[in-house]
ZAFITOR-886883 format. One record per residue (C-alpha): x, y, z; residue in one letter. Coordinates in steps of 0.25 Angstrom, whole numbers, padded with zeros to 4 digits, always signed. Example, Ala and Ser with C-alpha at 12.3 -4.5 7.8 and 13.67 -1.06 7.14 Angstrom:
REM ZAFITOR-886883
+0049-0018+0031a;+0055-0004+0029s;
This chain:
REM ZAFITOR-886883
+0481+0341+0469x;+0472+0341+0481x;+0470+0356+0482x;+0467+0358+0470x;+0454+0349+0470x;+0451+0355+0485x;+0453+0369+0477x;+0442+0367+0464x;+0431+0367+0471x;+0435+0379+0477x;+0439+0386+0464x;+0426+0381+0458x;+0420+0389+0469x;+0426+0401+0466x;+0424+0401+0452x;+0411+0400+0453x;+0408+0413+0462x;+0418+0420+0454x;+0407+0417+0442x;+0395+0422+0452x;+0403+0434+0454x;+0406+0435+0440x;+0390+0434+0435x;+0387+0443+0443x;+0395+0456+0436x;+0392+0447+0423x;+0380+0456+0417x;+0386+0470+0425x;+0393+0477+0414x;+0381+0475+0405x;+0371+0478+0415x;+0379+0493+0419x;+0381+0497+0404x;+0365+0494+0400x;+0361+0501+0415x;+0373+0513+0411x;+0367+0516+0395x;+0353+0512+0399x;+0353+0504+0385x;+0356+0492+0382x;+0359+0492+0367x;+0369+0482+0362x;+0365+0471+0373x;+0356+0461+0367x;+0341+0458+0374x;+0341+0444+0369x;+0354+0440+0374x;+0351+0445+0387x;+0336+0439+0387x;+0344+0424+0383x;+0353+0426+0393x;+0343+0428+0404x;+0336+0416+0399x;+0349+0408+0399x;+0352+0410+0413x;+0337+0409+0419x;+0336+0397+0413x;+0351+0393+0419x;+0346+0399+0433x;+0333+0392+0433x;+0340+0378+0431x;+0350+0381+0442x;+0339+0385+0451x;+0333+0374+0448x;+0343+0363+0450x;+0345+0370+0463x;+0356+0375+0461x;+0356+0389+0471x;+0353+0379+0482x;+0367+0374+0479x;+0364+0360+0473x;+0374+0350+0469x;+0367+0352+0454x;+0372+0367+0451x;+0379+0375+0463x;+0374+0390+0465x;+0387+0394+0459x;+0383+0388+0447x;+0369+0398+0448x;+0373+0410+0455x;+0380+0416+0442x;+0371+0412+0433x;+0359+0417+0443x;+0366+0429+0444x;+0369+0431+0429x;+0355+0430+0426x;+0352+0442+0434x;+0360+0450+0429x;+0354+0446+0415x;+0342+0450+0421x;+0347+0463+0424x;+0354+0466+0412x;+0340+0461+0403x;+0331+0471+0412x;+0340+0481+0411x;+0343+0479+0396x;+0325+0480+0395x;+0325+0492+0403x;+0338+0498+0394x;+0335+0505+0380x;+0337+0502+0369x;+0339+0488+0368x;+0346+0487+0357x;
């Protein structure tokens, strides 16, 4: 019974990296096909506009708890993906704006 509560904070650990790692490859496939036909029919602008809103508003409020200087409120495990998720919304939108036609 005592490893297994030496072991969760560990797992918890892990779990969280492998969901950094996993948001960052999040966007790719939709990014490399809009890049590959140089359109970007059949994706929706608007989703993609609320979705970058969605996670500013999330980073913002992470940022501003302090949470990429690793405060008690919200670890930087908690940020980093949604951080790096709104990245690549930001890449897929400018590339969805520089694509034609857009619908």
């Amino acid at each position: 019974m005592l490893e297994i509560l030496k072991l969760t904070p560990l797992s918890s650990v892990w779990r969280g990296y492998a969901v950094l790692v996993g948001s960052c490859f999040r966007s790719t496939p939709q990014i490399l096909r809009i890049i590959k036909a140089d359109s970007a029919a059949g994706v929706s602008l608007f989703a993609s506009i609320a979705e970058l809103v969605a996670y500013s508003i999330t980073c913002a409020y992470n940022m501003r708890l302090g949470a990429v200087t690793h405060s008690n409120h919200s670890p930087l495990v908690k940020t980093a993906p949604v951080c790096v998720t709104l990245f690549a919304n930001i890449t897929c939108a400018c590339n969805m704006l520089g694509a034609a036609p857009l619908c």
